[in-house]
N, C-alpha and C positions, 0 to 999 in steps of 0.2 A: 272689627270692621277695617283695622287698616292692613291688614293681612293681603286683601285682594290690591289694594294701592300698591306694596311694594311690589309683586307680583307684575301688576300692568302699568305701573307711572313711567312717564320717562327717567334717563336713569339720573338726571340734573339733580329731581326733585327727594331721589331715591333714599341720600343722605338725610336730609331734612326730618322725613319721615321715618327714618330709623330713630332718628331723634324723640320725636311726636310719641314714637310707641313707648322706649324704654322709658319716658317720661311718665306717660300715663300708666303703665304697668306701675313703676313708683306710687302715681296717688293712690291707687285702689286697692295696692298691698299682694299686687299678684309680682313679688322679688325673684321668685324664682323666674319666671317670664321675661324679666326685665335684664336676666345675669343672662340668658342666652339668646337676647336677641343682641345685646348689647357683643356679648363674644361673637357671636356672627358678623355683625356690623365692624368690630374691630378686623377683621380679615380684608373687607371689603375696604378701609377706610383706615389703618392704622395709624391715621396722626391725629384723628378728631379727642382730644384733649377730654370735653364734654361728655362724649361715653365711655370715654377712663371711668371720669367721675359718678354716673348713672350707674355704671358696672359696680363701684365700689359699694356706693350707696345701697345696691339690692344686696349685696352682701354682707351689710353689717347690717340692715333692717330686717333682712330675710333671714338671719341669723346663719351667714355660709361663708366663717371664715376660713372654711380650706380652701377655699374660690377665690379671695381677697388678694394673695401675694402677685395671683397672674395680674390682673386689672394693675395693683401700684406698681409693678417693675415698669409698664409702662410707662406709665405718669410721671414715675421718678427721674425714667431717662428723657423726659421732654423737661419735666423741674425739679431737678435733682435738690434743692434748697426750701422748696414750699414750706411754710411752714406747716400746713393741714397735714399733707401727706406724709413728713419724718415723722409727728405724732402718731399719726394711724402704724406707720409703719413698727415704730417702737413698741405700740403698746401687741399688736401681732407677735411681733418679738418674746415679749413678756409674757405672750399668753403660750406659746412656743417655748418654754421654760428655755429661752436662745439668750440668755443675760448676757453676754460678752457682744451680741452681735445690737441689742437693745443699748448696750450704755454705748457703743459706740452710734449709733443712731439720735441718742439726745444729747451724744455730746455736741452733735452737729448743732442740734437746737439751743443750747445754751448759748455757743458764737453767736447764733445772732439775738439771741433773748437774754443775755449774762443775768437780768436780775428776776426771771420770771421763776417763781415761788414752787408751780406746777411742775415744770422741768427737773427743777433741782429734787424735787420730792422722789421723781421718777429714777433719777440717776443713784439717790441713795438707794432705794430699792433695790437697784439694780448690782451693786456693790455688795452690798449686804444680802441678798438671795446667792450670788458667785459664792461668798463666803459660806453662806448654811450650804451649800453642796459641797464642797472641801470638804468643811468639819466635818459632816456627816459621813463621807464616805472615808474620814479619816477613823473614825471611829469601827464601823461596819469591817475594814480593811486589816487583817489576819497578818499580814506581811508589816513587820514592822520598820521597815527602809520606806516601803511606798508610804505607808502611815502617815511616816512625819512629814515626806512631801507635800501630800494632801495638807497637812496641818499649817505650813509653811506658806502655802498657797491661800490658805484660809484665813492667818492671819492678814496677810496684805491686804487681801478682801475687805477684812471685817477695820484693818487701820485709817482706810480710806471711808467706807461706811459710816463709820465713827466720826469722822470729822464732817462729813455730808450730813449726816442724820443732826450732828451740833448745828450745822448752819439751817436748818431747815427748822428745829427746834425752839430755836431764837428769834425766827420770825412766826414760829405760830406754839406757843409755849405748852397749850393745854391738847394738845395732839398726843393721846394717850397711843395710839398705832405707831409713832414714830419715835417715843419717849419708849415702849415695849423695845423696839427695833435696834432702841442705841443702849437699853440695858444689856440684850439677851449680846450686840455687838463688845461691849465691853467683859462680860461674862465668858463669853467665847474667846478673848484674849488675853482672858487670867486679871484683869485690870480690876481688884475687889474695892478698891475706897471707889471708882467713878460709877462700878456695879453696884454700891450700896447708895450714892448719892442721885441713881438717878431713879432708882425704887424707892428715894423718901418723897421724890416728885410724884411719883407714880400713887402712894399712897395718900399724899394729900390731893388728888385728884379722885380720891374715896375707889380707888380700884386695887384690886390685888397684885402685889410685888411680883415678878419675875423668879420662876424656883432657878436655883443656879444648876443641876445636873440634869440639863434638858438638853433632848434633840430638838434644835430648833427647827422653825419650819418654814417654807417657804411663804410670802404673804405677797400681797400686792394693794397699787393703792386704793383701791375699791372697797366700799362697804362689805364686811363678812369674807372678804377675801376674796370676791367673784372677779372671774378672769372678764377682761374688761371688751372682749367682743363674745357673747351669750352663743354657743350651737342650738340650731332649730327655733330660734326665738324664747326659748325658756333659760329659765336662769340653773345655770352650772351651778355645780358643786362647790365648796371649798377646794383653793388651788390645791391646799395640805391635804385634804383627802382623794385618795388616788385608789385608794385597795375597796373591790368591791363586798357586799356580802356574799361570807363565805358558801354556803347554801347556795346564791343563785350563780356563782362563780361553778360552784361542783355540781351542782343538778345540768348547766347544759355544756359543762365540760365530758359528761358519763353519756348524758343522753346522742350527743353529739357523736361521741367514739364506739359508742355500743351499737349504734345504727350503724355503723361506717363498718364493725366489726361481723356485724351481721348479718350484712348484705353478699350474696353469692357471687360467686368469681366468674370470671366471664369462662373461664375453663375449666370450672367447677362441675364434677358430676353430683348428681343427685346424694349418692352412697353418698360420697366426703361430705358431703354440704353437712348431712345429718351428724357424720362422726366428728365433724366437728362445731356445731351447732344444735346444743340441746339442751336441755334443762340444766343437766349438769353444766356444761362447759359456759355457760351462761352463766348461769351463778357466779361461776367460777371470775368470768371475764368480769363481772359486774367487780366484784369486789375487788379485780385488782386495778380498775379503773377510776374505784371510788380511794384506794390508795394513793395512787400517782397522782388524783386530783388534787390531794394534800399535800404532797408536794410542791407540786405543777404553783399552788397557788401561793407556798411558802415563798418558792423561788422568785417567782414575778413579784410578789408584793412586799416580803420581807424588809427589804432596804426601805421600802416608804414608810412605813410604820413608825413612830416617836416616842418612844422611852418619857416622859417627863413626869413633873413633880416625885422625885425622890424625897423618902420623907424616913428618918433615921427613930425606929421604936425604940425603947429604954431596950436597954442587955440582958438576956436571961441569961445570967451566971451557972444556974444549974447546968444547961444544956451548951451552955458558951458558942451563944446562937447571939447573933442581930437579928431580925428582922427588918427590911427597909422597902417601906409599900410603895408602889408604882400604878402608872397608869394601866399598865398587862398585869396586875396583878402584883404577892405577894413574892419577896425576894429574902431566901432566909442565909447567912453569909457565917460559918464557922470561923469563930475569930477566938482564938485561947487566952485565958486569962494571966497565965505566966509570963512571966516581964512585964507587966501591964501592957499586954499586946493592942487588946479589947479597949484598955483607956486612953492609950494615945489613938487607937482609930476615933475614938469619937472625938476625942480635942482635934482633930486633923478633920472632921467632917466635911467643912466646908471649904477644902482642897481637892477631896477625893474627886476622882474625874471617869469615867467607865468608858470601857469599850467591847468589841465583839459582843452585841446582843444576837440574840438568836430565838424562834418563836416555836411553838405550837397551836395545835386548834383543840378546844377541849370544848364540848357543848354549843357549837360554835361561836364561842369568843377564841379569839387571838390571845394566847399568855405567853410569858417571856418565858423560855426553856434552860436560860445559860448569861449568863455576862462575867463581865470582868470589872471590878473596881481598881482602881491604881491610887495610893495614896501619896501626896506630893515627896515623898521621900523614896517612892520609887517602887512599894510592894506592893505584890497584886492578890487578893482574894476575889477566886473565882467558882460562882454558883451556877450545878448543872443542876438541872430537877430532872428527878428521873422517876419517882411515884404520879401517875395519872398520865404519865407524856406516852398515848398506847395510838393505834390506826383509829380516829373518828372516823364513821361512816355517817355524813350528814343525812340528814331527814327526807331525802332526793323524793319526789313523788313523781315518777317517770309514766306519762300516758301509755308507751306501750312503744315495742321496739319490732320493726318491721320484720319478719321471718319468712323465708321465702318456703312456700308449699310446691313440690312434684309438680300439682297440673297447672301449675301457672297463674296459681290466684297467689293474695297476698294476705297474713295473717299478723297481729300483734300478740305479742306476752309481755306482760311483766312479770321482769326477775323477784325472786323473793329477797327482797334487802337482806343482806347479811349483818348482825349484830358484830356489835362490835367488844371485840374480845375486851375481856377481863384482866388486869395485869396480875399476875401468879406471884408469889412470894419473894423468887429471885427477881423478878420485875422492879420492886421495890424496896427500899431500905439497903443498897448499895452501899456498901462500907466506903469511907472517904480515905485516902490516905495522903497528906500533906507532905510526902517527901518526892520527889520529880525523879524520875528515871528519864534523864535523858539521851541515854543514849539504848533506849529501847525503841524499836520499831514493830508497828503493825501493820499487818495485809489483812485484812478481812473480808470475804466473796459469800456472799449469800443470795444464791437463786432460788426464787421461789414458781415466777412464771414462766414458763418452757413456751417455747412454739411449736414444738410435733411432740410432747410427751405429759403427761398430767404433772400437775404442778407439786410442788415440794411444800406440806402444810406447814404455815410458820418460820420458813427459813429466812426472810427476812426480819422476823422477831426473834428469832434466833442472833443473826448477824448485829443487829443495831442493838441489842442489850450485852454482849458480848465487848462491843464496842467501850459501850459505858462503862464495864467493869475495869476494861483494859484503862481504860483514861482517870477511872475515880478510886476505882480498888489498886491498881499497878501501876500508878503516877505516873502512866505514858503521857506527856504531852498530846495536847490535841492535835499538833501539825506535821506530830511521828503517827499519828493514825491513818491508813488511809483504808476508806470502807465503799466497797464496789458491789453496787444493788442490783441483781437481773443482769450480770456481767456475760454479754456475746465473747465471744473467741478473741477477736479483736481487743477485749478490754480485759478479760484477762491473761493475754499475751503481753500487754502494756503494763498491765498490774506487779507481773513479774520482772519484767525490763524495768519497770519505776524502783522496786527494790534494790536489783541490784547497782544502778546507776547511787541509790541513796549510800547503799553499805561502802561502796568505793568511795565517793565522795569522804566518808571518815575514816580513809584506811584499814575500812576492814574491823573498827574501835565500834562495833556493836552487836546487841541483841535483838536477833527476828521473832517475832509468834506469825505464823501464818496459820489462819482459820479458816475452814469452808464450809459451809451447809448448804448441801444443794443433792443432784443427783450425782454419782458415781456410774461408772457401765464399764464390763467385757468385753474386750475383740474378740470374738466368738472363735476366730480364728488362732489366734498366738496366745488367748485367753491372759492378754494383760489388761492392768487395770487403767481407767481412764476418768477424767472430770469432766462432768456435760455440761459445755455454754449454754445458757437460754436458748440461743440459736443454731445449735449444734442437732444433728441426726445420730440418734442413739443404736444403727446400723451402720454409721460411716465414721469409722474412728479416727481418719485423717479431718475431722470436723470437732474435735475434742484435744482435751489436754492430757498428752499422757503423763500418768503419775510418776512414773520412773526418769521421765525428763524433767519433770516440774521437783525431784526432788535433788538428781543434779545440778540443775540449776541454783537452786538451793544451795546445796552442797558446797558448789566451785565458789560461791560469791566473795570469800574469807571473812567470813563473821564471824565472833568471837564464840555463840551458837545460833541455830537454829532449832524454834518450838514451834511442829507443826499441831493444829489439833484438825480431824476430818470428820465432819458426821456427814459423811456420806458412805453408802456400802458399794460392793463393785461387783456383785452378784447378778445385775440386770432387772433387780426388784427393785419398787418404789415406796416411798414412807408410807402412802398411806394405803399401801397391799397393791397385791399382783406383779405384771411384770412392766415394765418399762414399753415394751411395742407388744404388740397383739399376735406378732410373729414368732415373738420369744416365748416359747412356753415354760420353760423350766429352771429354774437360777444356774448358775454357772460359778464354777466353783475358778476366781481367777489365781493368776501367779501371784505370789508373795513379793512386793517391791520393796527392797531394802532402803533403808536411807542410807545419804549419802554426807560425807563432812561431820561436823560436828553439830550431831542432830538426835531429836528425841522427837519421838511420833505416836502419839493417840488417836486412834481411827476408831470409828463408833461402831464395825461390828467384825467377826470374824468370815475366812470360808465363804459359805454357802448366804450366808444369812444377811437379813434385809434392817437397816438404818432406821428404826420405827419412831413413829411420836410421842410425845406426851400429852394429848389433847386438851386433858382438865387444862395442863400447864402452857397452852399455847405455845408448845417449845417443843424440839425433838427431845427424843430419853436420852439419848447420849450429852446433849447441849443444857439441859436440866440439869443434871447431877455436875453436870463441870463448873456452872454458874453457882450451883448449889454452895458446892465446899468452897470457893471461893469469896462465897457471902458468909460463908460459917467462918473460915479462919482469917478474914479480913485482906487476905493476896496473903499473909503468911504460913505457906506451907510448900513442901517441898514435892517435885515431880514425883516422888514416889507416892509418898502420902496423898497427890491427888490423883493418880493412875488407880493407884487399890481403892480409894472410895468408888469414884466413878465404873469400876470392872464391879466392885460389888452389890454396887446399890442399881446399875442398869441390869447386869445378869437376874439380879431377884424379880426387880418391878418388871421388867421384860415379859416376862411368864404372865404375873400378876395384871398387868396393866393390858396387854398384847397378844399375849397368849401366844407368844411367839419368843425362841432361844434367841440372844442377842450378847455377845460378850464383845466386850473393846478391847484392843489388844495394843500392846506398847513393844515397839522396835526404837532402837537406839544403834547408833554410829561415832566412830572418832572415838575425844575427851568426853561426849557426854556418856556413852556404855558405859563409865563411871561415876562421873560426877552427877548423875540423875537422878539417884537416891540421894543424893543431898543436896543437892540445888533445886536452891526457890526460884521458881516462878517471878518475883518479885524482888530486885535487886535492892 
């Protein structure tokens, strides 16, 4: 009823009654109502003080505090000192994981409150949340110069923390939140007597001690850890839990892109729509959107995720295994019993410190895929799991995705879920080898989804187990690997600029393996061979990487050699049969590209002949038997010895498996035309 009033009152009375409303909107709980008449009224009226506060008020009762910051920058610039309003403002702050711009907010309020108990409690938090983001992201961080920054930074955090969480302590002694707060702070800065004495507090307070090899988390001073202004009126989450479930993350991250993929181009003709739009290619898109979901969702949420309670099981000497169980699961750590290696790890236990975690998704739980433990003396044992770490495809139950029909109606399908492969023998059981090669480098390119050409089965199971061999079998360091998933033109033109920029950077003092699994193709015209980007037209070979340049390049870099391995063919055929375009009827027999420099080269097939699969093996036949003997001789064996396994174990199964001739063939260049029957793979 006062709607008409504003409308027609005169306009004396017109403030008054903007008052009256946002008031009454307040009692009756209509907040939303009362945030826009109150921002209207601020237009008309920008100094009225009163609908600052009205404004506020509808936004922390109506649960809208992304509404909140307009309404206080107001207020603040009329009373920059309030004490209401630097409270509200800090705890937004805090709820805005904004800790730097929060402690400078209550330091305001301590000047004029110095002995207020609330304040102080706020500011330790705030010190101590700065700190768990350092640490954390010291640990997460690969680079180990930014590392220790982070750490550095962390520390100071946690020095100050510590002495705020001591005063805050002292006047409220049995505060298990803050007594947590100034262990996990003294834990985090190595400090073990004030970490042990302040968990004998903790324990006579009948609650459980603080594990010492935890990602700490971020907390706040609110019951259960709720951020301290609620969205929508209900009560939030725990601050520390940020990662959603995986299943409702990938059901409308699929459902979402499969529409968006499905829907007809505004210059789409009928034919194309269909040719590319069908049951198959459906399928197709489904599964490779239920892949990159799994990524998609490692990426965003992986760094929030927290390692804790490490818990160290007795040594199985047989196997000269730890095992050390976690909150993702089980961590099993080869540590050898000569020199009493295995004994001083456990006497050092409770130094050991870890970093670089890294996850997967099995079943939909979240497990730890890899870490690293450092023992205070400097060494590091690092666990990759590579049995069961394969593509989940969650349990998506997708209503049905929009497909456009010729006469203009509108029709749904659901895709058929695709199962989720099996991991095949080289999958699993990965020989480990404890000696580092480091001055070996990897390039690894695995396309598997095209944009104008059918996809390449398994090339990126192909590329990422590849991967792992290079890193567990070949003691390539992880940070000499670099592995390029659905690689456009653009990325693998950067793939190879990143090589050589790295081989220069050591004078030329290294070993390359570069790998691809993906499609190969003919210039129908000069009939040279070519590597097709995801994004590339398998008709336009200025749109492709030609082989003869990508092996000069190679070639020129001055490494000490170069191992190429290819499973792809260059006949214009696809793995899993036919041809590459619909235009192409016939394979094409291309030119022979020699390598270049000092170089040795395995390509998955000869001539005429098509780069086929292994299906049982979720792997190509050429990228099988290479993983194969590599699992067999542990990385010990020599280019020659693994050239004749693999020519003779794909030639045979080829037939058998394919029904189709398939022979690998090896070209050499430079030192290695000789040194290739007897150089290991494996320095």
């Amino acid at each position: 009823c006062a709607l008409p009033i504003l409308s027609t009152g005169e306009d004396k009375s017109r403030e008054q009654i903007y008052m009256f409303l946002g008031q009454a909107c307040i009692n009756t709980g209509k907040y939303d109502r009362a945030i826009t008449a109150m921002s209207d009224a601020l237009v008309l009226y920008p100094d009225n003080y009163n609908m600052m506060l009205i404004g506020i008020q509808g936004c922390i009762d109506g649960g809208h505090p992304e509404l909140l910051q307009t309404f206080l920058d107001k207020a603040l610039a009329m009373k920059p000192l309030d004490e209401q309003l630097l409270n509200i403002q800090g705890k937004l702050y805090e709820d805005m994981q904004q800790y730097q711009k929060a402690l400078d907010t209550y330091r305001k309020l301590e000047e004029i409150r110095p002995d207020n108990l609330g304040v102080a409690r706020h500011i330790a938090l705030c010190y101590y949340n700065l700190g768990v983001d350092f640490y954390n992201k010291s640990i997460y961080e690969e680079d180990d110069k930014i590392a220790k920054k982070y750490g550095r930074q962390s520390n100071t955090y946690f020095d100050a923390a510590s002495m705020k969480l001591e005063e805050v302590v002292a006047n409220d002694p049995t505060s298990l939140k803050y007594l947590k707060a100034l262990a996990v702070s003294y834990g985090c800065l190595g400090n073990k007597e004030k970490f042990e004495n302040v968990n004998v507090r903790i324990r006579a307070l009948g609650d459980n001690p603080i594990a010492e090899k935890s990602m700490p988390d971020l907390i706040t001073a609110n019951a259960n850890d709720l951020p301290n202004f609620a969205s929508s009126g209900k009560n939030a989450p725990s601050i520390g839990s940020k990662a959603p479930l995986y299943t409702d993350f990938a059901k409308s991250y699929v459902e979402k892109n499969l529409n968006a993929w499905a829907k007809k181009g505004e210059f789409e003709t009928n034919d194309d729509y269909r040719k590319r739009v069908n049951e198959t290619t459906l399928s197709q898109e489904y599964d490779r959107l239920s892949r990159k979901a799994q990524d998609e969702y490692l990426t965003a949420y992986g760094k929030k995720l927290r390692v804790t309670d490490f818990s160290l099981e007795p040594y199985d000497a047989e196997n000269e295994v730890y095992m050390i169980k976690s909150s993702y699961g089980p961590i099993y750590l080869n540590i050898p019993r000569e020199n009493s290696e295995a004994e001083t790890f456990k006497a050092n236990w409770k130094g050991v410190h870890f970093k670089n975690p890294s996850y997967y998704i099995k079943d939909n739980e979240v497990l730890i895929s890899g870490i690293t433990f450092v023992t205070p003396y400097g060494k590091e044992y690092s666990y990759n799991k590579t049995e069961g770490v394969t593509h989940y495809v969650p349990p998506i139950d997708i209503a049905g995705i929009n497909i456009y029909t010729p006469d203009g109606s509108r029709t749904t399908a659901t895709p058929q879920t695709p199962t989720a492969f099996k991991p095949s023998d080289v999958d699993e059981n990965i020989p480990y080898n404890n000696k580092p090669s480091k001055s070996t480098f990897a390039v690894i390119i695995a396309n598997e989804s095209y944009a104008n050409v059918p996809r390449v089965e398994a090339a990126l199971n192909d590329g990422e187990t590849f991967s792992k061999y290079c890193n567990l079998t070949l003691g390539i360091p992880k940070e000499n690997i670099r592995v390029y998933k659905d690689a456009t033109l653009g990325k693998m033109l950067r793939a190879i600029a990143d090589i050589r920029n790295v081989v220069k950077s050591v004078d030329g003092n290294a070993d390359v393996i570069f790998y691809y699994a993906g499609h190969g193709m003919p210039d129908e015209s000069t009939k040279d061979a070519f590597l097709l980007p995801v994004d590339g037209d398998a008709m336009v070979s200025e749109s492709c990487i030609s082989l003869g340049k990508l092996y000069s390049d190679l070639g020129d870099m001055g490494a000490n050699s170069v191992m190429v391995f290819l499973d792809a063919c260059f006949s214009g055929g696809n793995r899993s049969g036919g041809m590459l375009t619909a235009a192409r009827g016939v394979a094409i027999k291309p030119k022979q590209t020699s390598p270049k420099g000092n170089m040795f080269t395995l390509s998955a097939a000869s001539g005429q002949e098509t780069a086929m699969p292994y299906k049982e093996k979720n792997h190509g036949l050429f990228t099988y038997y290479l993983l194969k003997k590599l699992q067999e001789s542990k990385g010990n064996v020599t280019l020659k010895e693994l050239s004749d396994y693999v020519i003779d174990n794909v030639r045979r199964q080829a037939t058998i498996v394919n029904k189709k001739p398939q022979t690998p063939q090896v070209s050499t260049s430079g030192n290695m035309a000789v040194e290739w029957t007897k150089r290991k793979i494996r320095n």
